[in-house]
N, C-alpha and C positions, 0 to 999 in steps of 0.2 A: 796333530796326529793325522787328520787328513789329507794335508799335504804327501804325509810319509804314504800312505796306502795309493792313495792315486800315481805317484811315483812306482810303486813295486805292481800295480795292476798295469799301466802302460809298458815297464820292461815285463811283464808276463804274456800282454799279447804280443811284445816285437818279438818275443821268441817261440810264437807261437801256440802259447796257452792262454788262452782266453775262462778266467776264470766264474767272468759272470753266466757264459753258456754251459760251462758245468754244473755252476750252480741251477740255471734251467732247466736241464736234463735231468737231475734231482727229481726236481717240484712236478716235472711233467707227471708225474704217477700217484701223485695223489692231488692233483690242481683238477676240485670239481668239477670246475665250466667246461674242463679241456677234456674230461672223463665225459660227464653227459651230454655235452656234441656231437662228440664223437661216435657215441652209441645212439646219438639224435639222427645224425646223416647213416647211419648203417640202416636203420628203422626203415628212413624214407626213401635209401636203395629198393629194398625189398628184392626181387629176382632179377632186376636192373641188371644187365651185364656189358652196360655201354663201356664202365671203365673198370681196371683193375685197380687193387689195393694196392701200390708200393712200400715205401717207409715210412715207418711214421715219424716226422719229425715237426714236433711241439714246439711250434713259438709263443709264448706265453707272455709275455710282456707289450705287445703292441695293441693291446684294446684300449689304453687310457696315453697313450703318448700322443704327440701332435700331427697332422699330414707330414710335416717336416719341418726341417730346421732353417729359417732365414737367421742364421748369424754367422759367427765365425771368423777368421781369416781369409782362407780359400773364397769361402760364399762374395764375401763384401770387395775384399781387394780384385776378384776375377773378372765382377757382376761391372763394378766401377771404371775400373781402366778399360774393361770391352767398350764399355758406353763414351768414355772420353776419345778414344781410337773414332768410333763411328764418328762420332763430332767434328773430328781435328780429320778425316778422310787423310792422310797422308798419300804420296805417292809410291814409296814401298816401305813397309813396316818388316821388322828385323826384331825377333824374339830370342832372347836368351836363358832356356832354363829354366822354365815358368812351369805349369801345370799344364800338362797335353790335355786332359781332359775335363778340364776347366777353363780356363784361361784361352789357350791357344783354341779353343774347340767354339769358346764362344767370337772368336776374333772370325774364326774362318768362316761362321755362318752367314756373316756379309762380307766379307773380302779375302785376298789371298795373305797369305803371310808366313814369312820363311824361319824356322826354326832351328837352331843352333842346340845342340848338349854332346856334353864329354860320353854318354851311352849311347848305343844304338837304337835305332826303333826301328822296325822291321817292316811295319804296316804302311801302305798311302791310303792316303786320302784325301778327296776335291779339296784345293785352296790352302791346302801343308803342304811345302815344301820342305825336307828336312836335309843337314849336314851334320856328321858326328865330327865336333872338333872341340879341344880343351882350350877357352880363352884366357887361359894364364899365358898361352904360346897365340898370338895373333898373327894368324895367315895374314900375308901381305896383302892380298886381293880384297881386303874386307877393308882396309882403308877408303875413308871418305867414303862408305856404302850404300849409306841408306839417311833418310830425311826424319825416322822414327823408328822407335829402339827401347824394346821391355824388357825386364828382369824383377820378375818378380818372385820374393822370398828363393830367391837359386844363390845369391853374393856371401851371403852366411854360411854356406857349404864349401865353396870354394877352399882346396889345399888343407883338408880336415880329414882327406883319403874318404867319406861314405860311400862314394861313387865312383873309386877307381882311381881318384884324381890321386896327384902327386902330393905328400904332404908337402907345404906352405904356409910359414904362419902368417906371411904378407898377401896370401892369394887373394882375399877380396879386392887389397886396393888395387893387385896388377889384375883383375877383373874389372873392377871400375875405372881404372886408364885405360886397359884396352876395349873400351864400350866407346870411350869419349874420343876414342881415333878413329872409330866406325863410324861415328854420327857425322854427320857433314853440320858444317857451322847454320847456327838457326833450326838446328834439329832438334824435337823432342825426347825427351826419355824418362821414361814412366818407370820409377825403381819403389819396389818395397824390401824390407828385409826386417826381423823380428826388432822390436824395440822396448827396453828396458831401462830403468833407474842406476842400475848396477851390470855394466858391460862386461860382458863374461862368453868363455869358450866354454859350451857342453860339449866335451869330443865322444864319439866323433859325430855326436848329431847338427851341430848348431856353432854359430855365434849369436851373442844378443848385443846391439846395439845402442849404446845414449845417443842421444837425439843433438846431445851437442858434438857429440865427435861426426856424427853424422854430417853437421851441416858446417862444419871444419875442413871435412875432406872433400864436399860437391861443389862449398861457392867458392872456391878458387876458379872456376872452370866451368860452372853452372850456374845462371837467372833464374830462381826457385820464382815457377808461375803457380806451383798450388801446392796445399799440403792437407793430408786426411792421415787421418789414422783409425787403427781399432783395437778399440777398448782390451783393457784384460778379461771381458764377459760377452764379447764377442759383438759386440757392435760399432757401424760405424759413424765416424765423426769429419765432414766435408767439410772443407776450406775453417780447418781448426787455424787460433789466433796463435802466431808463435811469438807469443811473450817470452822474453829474458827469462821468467821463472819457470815456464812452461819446459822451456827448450832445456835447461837443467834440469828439471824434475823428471820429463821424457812423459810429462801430461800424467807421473804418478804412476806409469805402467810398470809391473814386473815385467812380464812376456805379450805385449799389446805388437803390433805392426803399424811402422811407420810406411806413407806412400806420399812420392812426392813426384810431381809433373814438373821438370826441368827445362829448362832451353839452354845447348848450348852458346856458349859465348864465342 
């Protein structure tokens, strides 16, 4: 049963109802602490007229939650491949589709790095460079490019139309061939994309990948130097053992993320 509700409250906020904040808005008018605070701070105004009253809007849920959350997908795979990049210094680093404000954002706070997506982005910023292009269609000019090469959680989208793109039910792999004509030989490529026990299309959000078809379709053409992943509960696991049962099992995950540091051949 919980499965099924967490499914119908995720499509409730993509469509823009959010049902836990109505239910907040509810509780605001009879939630004690949030009543006698509020009549606590008018008290100690008194004829104060430094600020005005605006809206009042009652958040209610955040006195017993944590400063934040270290887990995740985003958190682990953005936090980790930034840190592998500083490491490995490359000579110019070439991103595909990743998280502008995660990912790319932590890359550019030490260094430059050029960004590729099928959308626009309107905005600059120090050490972004950006190009709006669809890599199902590989510009000729990006052959043999670059020395190092990310795509992280963007391959599973490809040719599923969420973002404009053209439906494709082969777009990840002609995504993943045309990465490995960009990299120059001896090049890295830092790829994650969701991973699963049971390989499956959510249209048009997603693929999910095993971990054997995975590693089916890189070492032909790919020297796997590392492999991590995260959990189904949002944590992560560096340089995991990829045993025979592991790499069939996909380490047990329903919807875990696979991340693998590549060289190619």
């Amino acid at each position: 049963m919980l499965p099924i509700l967490k499914r119908i409250y995720k499509i409730s906020v993509f469509y823009g109802f959010d049902p836990k904040r109505l239910v907040g808005a509810f509780k605001a008018k009879r939630d004690k602490a949030f009543l006698s605070e509020f009549a606590e701070i008018k008290r100690q105004q008194g004829n104060d007229a430094s600020f005005q009253w605006g809206n009042t809007n009652p958040v209610l849920t955040e006195k017993n939650e944590e400063g934040g959350t270290m887990k995740g997908v985003y958190f682990h795979q953005d936090l980790y491949v930034a840190r592998l990049i500083y490491e490995a210094n490359p000579q110019k680093h070439l991103d595909i589709g990743s998280r502008v404000d995660g990912f790319v954002a932590h890359v550019a706070s030490f260094r430059p790095i050029e960004l590729i997506d099928i959308r626009p982005i309107n905005s600059t910023v120090k050490n972004i460079s950006f190009r709006q292009a669809d890599l199902m269609h590989l510009p000729e000019d990006l052959i043999d490019y670059c020395d190092s090469i990310s795509s992280l959680h963007a391959i599973e989208h490809f040719g599923l139309g969420r973002y404009g793109d053209p439906i494709d039910y082969y777009g990840h792999l002609k995504g993943i061939n045309n990465i490995t004509k960009i990299l120059k030989k001896g090049g890295v490529f830092y790829f994650s994309v969701p991973m699963g026990s049971m390989q499956r299309i959510e249209f048009n959000e997603q693929r999910v990948f095993s971990l054997d078809y995975l590693m089916q379709i890189l070492t032909p053409e790919y020297t796997l130097k590392s492999f991590a992943y995260i959990t189904d509960k949002g944590d992560l696991v560096e340089n995991a053992e990829l045993t025979r049962e592991n790499i069939k099992s996909s380490f047990s995950c329903w919807y875990g993320c696979a991340v693998f540091t590549l060289i190619k051949k």
